[in-house]
C-alpha positions as CSV (number, residue, x, y, z in Angstrom):
1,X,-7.7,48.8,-6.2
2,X,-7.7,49.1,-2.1
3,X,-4.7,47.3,-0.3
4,X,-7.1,44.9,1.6
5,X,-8.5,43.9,-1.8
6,X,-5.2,43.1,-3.5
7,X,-4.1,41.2,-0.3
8,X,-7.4,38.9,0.0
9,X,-6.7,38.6,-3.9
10,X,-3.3,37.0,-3.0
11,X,-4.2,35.2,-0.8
12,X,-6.4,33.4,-2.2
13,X,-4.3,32.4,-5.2
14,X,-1.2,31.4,-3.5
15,X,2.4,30.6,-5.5
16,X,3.6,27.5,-5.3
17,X,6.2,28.5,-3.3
18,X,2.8,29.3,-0.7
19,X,1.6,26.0,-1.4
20,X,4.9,24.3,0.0
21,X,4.8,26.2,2.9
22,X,1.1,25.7,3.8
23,X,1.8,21.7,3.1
24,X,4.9,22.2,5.4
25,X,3.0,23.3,8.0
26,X,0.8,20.3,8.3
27,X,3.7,18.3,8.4
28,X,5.5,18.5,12.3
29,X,8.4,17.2,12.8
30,X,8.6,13.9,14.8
31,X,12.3,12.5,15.0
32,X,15.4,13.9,16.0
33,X,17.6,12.2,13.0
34,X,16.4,15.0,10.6
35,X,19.5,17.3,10.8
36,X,17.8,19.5,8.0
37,X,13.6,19.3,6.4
38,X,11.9,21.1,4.2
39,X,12.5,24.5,3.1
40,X,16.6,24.2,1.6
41,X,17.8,22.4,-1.4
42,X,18.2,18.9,0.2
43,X,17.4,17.4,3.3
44,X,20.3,16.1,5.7
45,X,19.6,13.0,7.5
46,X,21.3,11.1,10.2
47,X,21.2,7.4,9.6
48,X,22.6,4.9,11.5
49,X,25.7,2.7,11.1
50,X,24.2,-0.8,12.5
51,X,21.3,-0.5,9.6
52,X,21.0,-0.9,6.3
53,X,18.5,2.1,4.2
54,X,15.6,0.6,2.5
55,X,14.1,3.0,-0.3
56,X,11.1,2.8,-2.4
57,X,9.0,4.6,-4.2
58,X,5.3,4.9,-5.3
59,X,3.4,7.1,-8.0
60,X,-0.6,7.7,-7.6
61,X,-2.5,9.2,-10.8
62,X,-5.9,10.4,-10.4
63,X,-8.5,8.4,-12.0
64,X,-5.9,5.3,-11.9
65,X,-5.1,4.9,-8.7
66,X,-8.3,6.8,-6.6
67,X,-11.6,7.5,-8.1
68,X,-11.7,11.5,-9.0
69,X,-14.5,12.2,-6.4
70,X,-11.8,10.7,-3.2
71,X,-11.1,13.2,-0.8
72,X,-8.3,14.9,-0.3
73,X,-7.8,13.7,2.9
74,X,-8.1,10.1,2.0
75,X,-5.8,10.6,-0.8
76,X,-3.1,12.4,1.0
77,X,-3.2,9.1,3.9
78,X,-2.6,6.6,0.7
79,X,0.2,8.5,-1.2
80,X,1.9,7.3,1.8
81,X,0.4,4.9,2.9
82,X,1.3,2.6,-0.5
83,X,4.9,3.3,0.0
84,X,4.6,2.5,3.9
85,X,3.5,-1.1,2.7
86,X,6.5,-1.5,0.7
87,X,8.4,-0.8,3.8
88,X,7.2,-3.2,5.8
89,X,7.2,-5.7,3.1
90,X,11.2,-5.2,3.5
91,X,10.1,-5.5,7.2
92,X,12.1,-1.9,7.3
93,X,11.0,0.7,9.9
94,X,10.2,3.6,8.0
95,X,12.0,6.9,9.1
96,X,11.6,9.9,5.8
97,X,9.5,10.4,2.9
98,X,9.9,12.7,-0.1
99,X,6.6,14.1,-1.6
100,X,6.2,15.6,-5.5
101,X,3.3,16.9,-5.9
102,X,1.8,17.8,-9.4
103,X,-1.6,20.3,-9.2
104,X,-3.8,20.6,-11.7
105,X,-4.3,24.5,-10.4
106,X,-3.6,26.5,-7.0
107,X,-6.0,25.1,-4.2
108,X,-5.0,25.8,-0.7
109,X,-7.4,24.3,0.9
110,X,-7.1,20.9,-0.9
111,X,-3.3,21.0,-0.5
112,X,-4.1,21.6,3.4
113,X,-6.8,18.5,4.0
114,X,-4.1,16.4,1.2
115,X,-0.8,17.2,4.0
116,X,-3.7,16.4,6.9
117,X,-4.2,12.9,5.4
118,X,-0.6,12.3,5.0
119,X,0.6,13.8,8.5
120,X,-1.8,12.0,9.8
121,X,0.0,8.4,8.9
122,X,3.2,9.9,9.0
123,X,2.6,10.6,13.2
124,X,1.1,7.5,13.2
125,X,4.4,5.8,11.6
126,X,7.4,8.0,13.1
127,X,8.0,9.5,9.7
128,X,9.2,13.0,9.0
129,X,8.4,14.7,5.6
130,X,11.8,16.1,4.6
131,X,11.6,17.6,1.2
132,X,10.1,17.1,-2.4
133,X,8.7,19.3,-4.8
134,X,5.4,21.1,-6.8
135,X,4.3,21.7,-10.2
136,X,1.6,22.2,-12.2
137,X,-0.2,19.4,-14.4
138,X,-2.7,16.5,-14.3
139,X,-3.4,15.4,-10.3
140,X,0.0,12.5,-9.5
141,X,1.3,12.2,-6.3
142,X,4.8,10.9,-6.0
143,X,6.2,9.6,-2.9
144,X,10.1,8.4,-2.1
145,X,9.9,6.7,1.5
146,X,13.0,5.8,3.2
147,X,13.6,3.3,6.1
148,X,16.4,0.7,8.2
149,X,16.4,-2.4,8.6
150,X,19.2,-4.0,10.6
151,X,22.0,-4.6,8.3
152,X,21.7,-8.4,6.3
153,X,18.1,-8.5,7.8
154,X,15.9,-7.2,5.2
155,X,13.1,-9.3,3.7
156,X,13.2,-10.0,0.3
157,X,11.5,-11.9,-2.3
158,X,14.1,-14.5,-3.5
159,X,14.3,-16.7,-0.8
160,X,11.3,-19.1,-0.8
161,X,12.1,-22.7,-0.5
162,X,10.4,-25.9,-1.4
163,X,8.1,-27.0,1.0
164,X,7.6,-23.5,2.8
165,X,4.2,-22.6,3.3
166,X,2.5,-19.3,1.5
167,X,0.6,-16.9,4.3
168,X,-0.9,-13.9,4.4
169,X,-3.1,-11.9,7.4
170,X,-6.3,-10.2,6.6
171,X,-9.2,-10.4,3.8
172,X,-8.2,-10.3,0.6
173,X,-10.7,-8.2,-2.4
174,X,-11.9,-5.2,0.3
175,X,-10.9,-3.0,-1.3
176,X,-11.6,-3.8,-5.1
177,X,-14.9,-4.7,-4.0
178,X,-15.3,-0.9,-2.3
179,X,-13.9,0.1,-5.5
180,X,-16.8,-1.5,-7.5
181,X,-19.0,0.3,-4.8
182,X,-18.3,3.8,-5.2
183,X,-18.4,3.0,-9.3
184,X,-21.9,2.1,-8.6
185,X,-22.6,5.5,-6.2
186,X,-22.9,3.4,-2.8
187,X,-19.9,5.3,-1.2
188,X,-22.6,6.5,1.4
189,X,-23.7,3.2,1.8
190,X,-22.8,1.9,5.6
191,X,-22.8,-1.8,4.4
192,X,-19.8,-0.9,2.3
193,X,-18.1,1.2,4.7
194,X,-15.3,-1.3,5.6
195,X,-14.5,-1.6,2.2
196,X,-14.2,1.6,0.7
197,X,-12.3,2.8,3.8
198,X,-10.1,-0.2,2.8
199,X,-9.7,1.2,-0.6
200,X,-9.2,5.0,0.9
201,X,-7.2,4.6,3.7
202,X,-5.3,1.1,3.8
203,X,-3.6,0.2,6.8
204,X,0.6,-0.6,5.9
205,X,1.3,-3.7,8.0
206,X,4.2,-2.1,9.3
207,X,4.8,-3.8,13.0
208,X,4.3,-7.8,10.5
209,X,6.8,-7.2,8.8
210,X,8.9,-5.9,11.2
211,X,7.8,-9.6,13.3
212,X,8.6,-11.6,10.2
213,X,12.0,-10.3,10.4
214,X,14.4,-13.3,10.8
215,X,11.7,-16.1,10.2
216,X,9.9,-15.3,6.8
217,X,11.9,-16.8,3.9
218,X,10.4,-14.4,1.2
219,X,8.2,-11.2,1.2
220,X,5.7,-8.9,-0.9
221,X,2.9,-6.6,-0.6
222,X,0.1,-7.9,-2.0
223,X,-0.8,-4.1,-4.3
224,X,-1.3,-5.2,-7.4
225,X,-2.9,-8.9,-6.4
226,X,-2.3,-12.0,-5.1
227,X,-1.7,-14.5,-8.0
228,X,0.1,-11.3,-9.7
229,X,2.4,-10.1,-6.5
230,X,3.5,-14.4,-5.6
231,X,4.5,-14.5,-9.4
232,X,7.2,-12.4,-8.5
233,X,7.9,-13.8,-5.7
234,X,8.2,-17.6,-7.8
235,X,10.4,-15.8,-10.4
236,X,12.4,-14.2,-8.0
237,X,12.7,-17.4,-5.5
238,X,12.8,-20.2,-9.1
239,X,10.2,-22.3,-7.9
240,X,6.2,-22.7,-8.0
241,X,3.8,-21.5,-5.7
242,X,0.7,-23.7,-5.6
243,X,-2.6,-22.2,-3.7
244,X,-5.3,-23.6,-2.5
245,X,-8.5,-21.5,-3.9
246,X,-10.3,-22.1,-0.7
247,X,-8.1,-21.1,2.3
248,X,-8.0,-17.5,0.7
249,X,-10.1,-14.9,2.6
250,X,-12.3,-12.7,0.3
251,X,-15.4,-10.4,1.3
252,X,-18.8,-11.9,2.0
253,X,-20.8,-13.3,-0.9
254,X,-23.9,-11.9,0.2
255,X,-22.1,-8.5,0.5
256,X,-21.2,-8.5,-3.5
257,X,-24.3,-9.7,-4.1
258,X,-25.9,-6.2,-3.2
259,X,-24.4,-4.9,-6.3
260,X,-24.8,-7.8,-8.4
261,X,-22.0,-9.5,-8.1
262,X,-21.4,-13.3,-8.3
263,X,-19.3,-15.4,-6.2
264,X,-16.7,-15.8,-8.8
265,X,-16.3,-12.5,-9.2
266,X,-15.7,-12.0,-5.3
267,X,-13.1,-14.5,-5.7
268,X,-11.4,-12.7,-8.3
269,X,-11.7,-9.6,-6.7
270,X,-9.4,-11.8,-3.9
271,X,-7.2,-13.3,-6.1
272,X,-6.3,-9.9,-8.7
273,X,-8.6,-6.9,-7.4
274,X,-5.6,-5.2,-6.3
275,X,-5.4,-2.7,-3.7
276,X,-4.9,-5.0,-0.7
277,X,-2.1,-3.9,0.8
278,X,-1.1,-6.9,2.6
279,X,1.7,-9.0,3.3
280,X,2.4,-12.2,1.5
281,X,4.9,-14.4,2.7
282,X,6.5,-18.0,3.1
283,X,7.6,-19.9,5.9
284,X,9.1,-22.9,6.9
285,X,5.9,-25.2,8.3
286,X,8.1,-25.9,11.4
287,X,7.7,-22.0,12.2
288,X,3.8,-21.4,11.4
289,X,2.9,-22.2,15.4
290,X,5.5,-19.5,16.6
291,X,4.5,-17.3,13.5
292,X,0.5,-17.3,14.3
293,X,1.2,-16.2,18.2
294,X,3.2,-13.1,16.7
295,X,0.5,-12.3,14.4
296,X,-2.3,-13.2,16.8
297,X,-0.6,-10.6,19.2
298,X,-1.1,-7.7,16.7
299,X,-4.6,-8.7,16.3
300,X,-4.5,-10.1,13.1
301,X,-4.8,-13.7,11.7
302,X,-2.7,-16.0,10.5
303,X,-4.0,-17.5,7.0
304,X,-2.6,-20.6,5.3
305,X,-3.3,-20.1,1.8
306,X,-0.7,-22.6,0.0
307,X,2.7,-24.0,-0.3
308,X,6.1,-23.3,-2.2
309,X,6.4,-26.5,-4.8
310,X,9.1,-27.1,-7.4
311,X,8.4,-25.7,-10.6
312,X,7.5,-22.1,-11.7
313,X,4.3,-19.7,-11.7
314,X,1.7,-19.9,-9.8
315,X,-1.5,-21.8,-10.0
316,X,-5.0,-22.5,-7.6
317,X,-6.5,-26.0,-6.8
318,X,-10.1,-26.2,-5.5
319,X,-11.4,-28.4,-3.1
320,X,-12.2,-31.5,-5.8
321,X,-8.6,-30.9,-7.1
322,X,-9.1,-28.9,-10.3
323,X,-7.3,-25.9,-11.6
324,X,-9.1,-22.5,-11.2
325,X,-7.9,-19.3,-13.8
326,X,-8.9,-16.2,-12.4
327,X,-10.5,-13.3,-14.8
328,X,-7.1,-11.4,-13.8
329,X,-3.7,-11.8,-12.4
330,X,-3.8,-8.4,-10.9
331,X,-2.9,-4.8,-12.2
332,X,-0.8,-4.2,-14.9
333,X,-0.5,-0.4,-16.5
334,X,0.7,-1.6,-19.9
335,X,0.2,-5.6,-19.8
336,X,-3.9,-5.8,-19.3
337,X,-6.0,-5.5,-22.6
338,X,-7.9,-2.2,-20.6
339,X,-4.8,-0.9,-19.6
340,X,-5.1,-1.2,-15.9
């Protein structure tokens, strides 16, 4: 066989090895604390002592988390992205990530336009890729992000008090609904652009929670869905959380109604679509006024959506006063009867 064939051949079918160093290089480095990246055995960091390191950590499996047909790009931004939200949710500023990536075969070019997606975040967040791993199997992205906070300052879930009020910023159900609309091949669709861009791409709502800091009396991100994500935040804090079934944003009716859905189920899709990737939080009432110019100064709005009450769970009033029971709490792997 002629050299240049054997070396196109070889190209072509990189090692993995080949595939860390092509991910690599979409990957440039953007803060001085990483002593040591990708490329030894560990990475060396350089913390600081006046913070305290927040870590968490996010699997994606395709078909479970991102429909098969997203694009590499799209699904390289919310790898990170997911863990990014859990960051701010700590109101932590996020500094390193670790990436293991499982392929289901050697693609270059999708491993390229996957560490596009991410890098692109990761400049937009000030976070350096430092290390991880590859191997071969079923598409799953694991991500370990790491971030500071300033030491006894981290938000947490366990302290909502009685009488606090329950808030979140932004529309709840965008991205389940986009969801429903690339199951129903509209992802070209313009009218459900917003959406499905919410579903792709989320936005971590990293500079709230780094404005809650010091105020908010408990914190989650909203991944899974709201009634779901405040019951841990009730279990955690020992009290109820009552909310009221009409102050909580959710897409446009007429919107779901293009692909035959029913209000109900756009408020479901609100209340346990999943895939928000918002902030939840409580506050005292006395602090909503200061709160809302904070939030109003990132360009987001402040939403009143219920109130901490003595008790346990979490349950929804309507305007007349009734209960209302969702289809869903959110998304459980194991708990749901169709697994999700």
């Amino acid at each position: 066989m002629p050299v240049g064939a054997a070396h196109i051949a070889v190209h072509d079918m990189p090692d993995e090895f080949e595939l860390i160093r092509r991910l690599a290089a979409t990957q440039r480095g953007v803060r001085e604390d990483v002593v040591l990246g990708i490329g030894d055995d560990g990475a060396v960091l350089a913390p600081t002592r006046v913070s305290e390191l927040v870590a968490v950590c996010d699997t994606l499996v395709a078909g479970r988390h991102f429909p098969l047909d997203t694009d590499a790009f799209a699904i390289g931004w919310k790898a990170l992205a997911v863990n990014l939200s859990d960051l701010a949710a700590m109101g932590a500023m996020p500094q390193w990530a670790l990436l293991a990536l499982t392929l289901p075969e050697r693609d270059a070019a999708w491993v390229e336009r996957f560490g596009t997606g991410f890098a692109a975040l990761a400049k937009m967040s000030s976070v350096a890729l430092v290390g991880g791993d590859t191997t071969r199997g079923p598409l799953t992205i694991t991500v370990t992000a790491l971030g500071a906070v300033a030491s006894g300052r981290a938000l947490r879930r366990d302290g909502a008090q009685v009488g606090d009020h329950v808030c979140i910023a932004g529309v709840l159900g965008e991205a389940a609904l986009g969801l429903r609309a690339v199951q129903a091949q509209r992802r070209d669709d313009p009218a459900f652009a917003h959406c499905i861009a919410r579903l792709d791409r989320p936005e971590p709502q990293l500079a709230l929670g780094q404005a809650l800091v010091g105020i908010a009396s408990a914190c989650i991100d909203v991944s899974d869905g709201l009634v779901a994500d405040l019951g841990h935040v009730a279990i955690a804090s020992g009290v109820g959380i009552r909310l009221d079934l009409d102050a909580i944003p959710h897409p446009p009716f007429e919107l779901g109604a293009r692909l035959g859905l029913d209000a109900r189920t756009i408020v479901d899709l609100a209340l346990g679509g999943g895939d928000d990737y918002l902030l939840a939080f409580t506050l005292d009432p006395a602090q909503i006024d200061e709160v809302r110019e904070r939030v109003a100064a990132l360009g987001l709005d402040l939403r009143d959506i219920g109130v901490v009450v003595p008790g346990a769970g979490v349950s929804l009033i309507t305007r007349e006063g009734g209960d209302y029971v969702p289809a869903r709490a959110g998304f459980n792997h194991f708990g749901n009867d169709d697994g999700e």
